[in-house]
C-alpha positions as CSV (number, residue, x, y, z in Angstrom):
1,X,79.8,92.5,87.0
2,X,76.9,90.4,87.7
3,X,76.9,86.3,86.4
4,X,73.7,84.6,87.3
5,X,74.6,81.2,86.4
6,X,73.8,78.9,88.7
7,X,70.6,79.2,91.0
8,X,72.6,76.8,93.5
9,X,75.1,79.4,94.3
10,X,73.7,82.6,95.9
11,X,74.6,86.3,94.4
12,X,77.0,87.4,96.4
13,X,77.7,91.6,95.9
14,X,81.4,93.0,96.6
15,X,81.6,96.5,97.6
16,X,84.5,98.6,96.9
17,X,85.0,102.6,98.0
18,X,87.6,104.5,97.1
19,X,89.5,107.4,97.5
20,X,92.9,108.0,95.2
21,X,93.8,104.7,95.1
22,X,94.4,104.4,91.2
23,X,97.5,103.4,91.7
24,X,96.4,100.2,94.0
25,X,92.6,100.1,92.8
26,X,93.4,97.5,90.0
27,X,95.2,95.2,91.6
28,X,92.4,94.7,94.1
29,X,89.8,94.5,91.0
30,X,91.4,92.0,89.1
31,X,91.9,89.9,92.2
32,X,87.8,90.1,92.8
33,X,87.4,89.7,88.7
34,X,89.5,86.4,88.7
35,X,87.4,85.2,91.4
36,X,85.8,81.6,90.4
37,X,82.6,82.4,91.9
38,X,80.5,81.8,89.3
39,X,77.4,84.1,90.8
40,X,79.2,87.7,91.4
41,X,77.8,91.4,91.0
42,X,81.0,94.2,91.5
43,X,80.7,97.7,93.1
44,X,83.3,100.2,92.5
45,X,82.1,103.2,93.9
46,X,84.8,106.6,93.9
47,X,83.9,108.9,96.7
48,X,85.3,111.8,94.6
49,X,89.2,111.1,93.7
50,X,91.5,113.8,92.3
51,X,93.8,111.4,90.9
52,X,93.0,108.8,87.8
53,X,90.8,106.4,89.4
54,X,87.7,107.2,87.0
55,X,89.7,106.4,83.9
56,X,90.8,103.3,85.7
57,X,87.0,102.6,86.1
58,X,86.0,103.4,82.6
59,X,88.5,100.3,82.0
60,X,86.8,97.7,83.4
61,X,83.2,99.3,83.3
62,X,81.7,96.1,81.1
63,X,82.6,93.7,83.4
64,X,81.9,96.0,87.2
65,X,79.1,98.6,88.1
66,X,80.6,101.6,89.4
67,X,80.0,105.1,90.0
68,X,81.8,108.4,91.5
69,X,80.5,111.1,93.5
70,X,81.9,114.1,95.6
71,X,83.6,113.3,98.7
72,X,81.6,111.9,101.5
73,X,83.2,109.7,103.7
74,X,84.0,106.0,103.3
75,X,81.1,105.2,105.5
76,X,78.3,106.8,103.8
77,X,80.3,105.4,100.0
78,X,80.2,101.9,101.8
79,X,76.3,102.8,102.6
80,X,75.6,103.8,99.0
81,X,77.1,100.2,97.6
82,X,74.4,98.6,100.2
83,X,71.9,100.2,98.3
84,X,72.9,99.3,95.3
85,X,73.5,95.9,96.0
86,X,71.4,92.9,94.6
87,X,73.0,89.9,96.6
88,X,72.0,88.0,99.3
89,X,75.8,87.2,100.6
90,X,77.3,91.0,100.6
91,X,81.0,91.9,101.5
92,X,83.1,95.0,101.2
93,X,86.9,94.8,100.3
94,X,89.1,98.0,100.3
95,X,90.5,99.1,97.6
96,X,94.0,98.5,98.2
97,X,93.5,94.8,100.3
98,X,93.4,92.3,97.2
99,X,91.7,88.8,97.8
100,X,93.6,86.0,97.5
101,X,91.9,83.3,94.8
102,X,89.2,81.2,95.8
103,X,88.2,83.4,98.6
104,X,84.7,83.7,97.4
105,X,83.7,80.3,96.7
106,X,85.2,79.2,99.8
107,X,83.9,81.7,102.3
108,X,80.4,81.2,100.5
109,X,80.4,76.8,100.9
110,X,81.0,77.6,104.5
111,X,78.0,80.1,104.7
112,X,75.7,77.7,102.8
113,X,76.6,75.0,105.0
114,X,76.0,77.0,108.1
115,X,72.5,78.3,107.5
116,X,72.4,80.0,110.7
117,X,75.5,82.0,110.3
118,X,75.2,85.2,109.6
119,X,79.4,86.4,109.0
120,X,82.2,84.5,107.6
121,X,85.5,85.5,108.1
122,X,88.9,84.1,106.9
123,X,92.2,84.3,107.7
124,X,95.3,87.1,106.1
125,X,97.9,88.3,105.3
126,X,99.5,91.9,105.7
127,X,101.5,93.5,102.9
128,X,103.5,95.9,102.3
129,X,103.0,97.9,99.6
130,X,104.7,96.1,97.3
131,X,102.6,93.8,97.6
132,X,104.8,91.6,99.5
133,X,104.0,89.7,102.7
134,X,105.4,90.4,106.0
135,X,103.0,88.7,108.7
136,X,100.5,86.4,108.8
137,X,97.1,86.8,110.5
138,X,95.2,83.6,112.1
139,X,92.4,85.0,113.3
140,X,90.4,84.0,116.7
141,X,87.6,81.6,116.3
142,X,84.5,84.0,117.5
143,X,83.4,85.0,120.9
144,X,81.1,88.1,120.8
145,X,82.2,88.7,124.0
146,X,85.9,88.5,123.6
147,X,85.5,90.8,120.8
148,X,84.1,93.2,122.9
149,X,86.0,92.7,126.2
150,X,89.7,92.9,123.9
151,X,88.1,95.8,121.8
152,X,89.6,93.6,119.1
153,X,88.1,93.5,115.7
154,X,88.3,89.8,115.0
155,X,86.2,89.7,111.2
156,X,88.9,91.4,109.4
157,X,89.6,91.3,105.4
158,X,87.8,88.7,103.2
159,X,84.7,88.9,105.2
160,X,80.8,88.1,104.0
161,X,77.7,88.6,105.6
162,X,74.3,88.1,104.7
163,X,72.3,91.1,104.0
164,X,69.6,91.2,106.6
165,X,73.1,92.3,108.5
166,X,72.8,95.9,107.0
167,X,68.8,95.4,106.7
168,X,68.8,95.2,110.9
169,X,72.1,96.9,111.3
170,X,71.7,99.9,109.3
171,X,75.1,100.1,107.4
172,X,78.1,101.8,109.0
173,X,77.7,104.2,111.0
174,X,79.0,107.9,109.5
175,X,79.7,109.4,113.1
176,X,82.5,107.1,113.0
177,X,85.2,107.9,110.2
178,X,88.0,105.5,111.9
179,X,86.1,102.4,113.4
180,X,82.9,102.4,111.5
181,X,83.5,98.8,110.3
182,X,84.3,97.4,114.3
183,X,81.3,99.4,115.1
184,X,79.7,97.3,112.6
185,X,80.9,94.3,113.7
186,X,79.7,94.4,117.1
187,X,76.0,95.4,116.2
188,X,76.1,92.6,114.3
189,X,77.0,90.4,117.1
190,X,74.3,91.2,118.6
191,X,71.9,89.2,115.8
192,X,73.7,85.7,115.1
193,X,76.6,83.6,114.6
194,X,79.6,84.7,113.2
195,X,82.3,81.5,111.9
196,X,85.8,81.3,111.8
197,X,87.2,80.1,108.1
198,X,90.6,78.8,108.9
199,X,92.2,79.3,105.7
200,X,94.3,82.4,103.8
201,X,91.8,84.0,101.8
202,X,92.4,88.2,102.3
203,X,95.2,91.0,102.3
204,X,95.3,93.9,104.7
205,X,98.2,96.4,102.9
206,X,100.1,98.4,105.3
207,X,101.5,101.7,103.8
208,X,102.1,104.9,105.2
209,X,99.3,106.9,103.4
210,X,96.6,103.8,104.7
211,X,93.9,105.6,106.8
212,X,94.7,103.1,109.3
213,X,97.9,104.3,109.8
214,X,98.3,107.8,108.8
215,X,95.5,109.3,111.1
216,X,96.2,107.9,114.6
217,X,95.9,110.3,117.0
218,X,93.3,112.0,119.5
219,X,90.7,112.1,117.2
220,X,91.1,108.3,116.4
221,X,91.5,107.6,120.2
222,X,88.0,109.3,121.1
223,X,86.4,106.7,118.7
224,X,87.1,104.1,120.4
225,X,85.7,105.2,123.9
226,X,82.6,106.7,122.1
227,X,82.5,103.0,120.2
228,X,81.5,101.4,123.6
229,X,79.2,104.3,124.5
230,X,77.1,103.2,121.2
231,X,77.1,99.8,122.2
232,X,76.3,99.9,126.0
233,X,73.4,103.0,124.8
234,X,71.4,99.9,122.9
235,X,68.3,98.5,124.6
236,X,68.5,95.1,126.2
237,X,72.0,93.9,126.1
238,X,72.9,90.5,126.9
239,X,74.0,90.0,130.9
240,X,76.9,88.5,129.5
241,X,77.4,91.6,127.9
242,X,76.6,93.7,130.6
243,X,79.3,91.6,132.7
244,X,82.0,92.9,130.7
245,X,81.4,96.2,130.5
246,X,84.1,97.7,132.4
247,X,86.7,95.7,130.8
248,X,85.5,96.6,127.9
249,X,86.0,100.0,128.7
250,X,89.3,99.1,129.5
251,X,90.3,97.8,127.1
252,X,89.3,100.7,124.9
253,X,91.0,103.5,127.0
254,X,94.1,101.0,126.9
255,X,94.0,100.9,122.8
């Protein structure tokens, strides 16, 4: 999908990887579909499913770009929409964590207003896998530090960067197959401002089979202490930064 109607409005790419998700994937594509953005390019990429989610692609393949490949890890799929992607505002939303309508447009005015930010982020709400709600999420208004010092993710669902984001950053990081996105998150912090967009724009579904939720363990503990190693190995941290280093620490061993 890619409208370029308006040179006022910036292209703005959505990324979406997938793994045997058919039976959630269209949901989450008609809610990006039905955005009234009027400037939008679509990603679908299928990091090799077993199940139907390339004849759910076929579907909609006049209106998305999308492609499917063998198995490689959300990360590197996530990497592979980057490099496909043509807009200067990009964002990734999983394939089972709808958008709520609007979310686009609004996240975007917000961007365009703030020149100098380089994230947007709104707040959600978790479902179940109904589809139904069962909490709400207001988010934190952004501290790099805090985020780092809580080991607490705070750009969650819904959220846009601009591209030189990945064009510093590097995409996500592969080593990391649980907290590649808070990985990214905090190298990102690193380069600008990041805004708060105080209004419910983005899903997180919560369902047993979630990666989220059906792989914490040992493996998903290391992450996070090896997380903090890869920031505190980058050259010339902030000393506010450096100052919170053990808590930070903490805080990870403590998750």
């Amino acid at each position: 999908m890619k409208q370029i109607l308006n040179e006022n409005y910036p292209l703005v790419t959505i990324i979406t990887p997938t793994y045997n998700r058919a039976d959630l994937l269209e949901e989450t594509i008609v809610s990006i579909l039905e955005q009234d953005y009027p400037n939008l390019e679509y990603i679908v990429l299928d990091d090799g499913s077993k199940d139907d989610t390339v004849n759910l692609l076929k579907k909609y393949e006049d209106r998305i770009i999308w492609a499917s490949h063998p198995n490689m890890g959300q990360a590197r799929t996530t990497n592979r929409g980057f490099e496909m992607a043509s807009g200067e505002i990009l964002g990734t939303v999983s394939s089972d964590d709808p958008l709520l309508p609007g979310a686009i447009r609004k996240i975007v005015s917000v961007m365009v207003e703030n020149p100098d930010v380089l994230v947007a982020y709104p707040d959600w709400d978790q479902i179940n896998e109904h589809g139904e709600v069962f909490e709400h999420i207001d988010t934190f208004d952004y501290s790099y530090v805090d985020m780092l010092r809580w080991h607490h993710c705070v750009p969650g669902p819904g959220a846009l960067f601009r591209r030189e984001v990945v064009e510093s950053c590097g995409g996500w990081n592969p080593e990391f197959r649980y907290v590649a996105d808070y990985e990214f998150w905090l190298k990102a912090g690193l380069l600008g401002p990041f805004i708060r967009v105080p209004e419910t724009l983005a899903t997180f579904r919560w369902h047993p089979t979630s990666i989220s939720s059906s792989k914490k363990g040992t493996e998903m503990a290391e992450e996070h202490i090896r997380l903090i190693d890869s920031i505190y190995d980058l050259p010339d941290l902030p000393s506010e930064v450096l100052r919170v280093k053990r808590k930070a620490y903490s805080s990870a061993n403590f998750i």
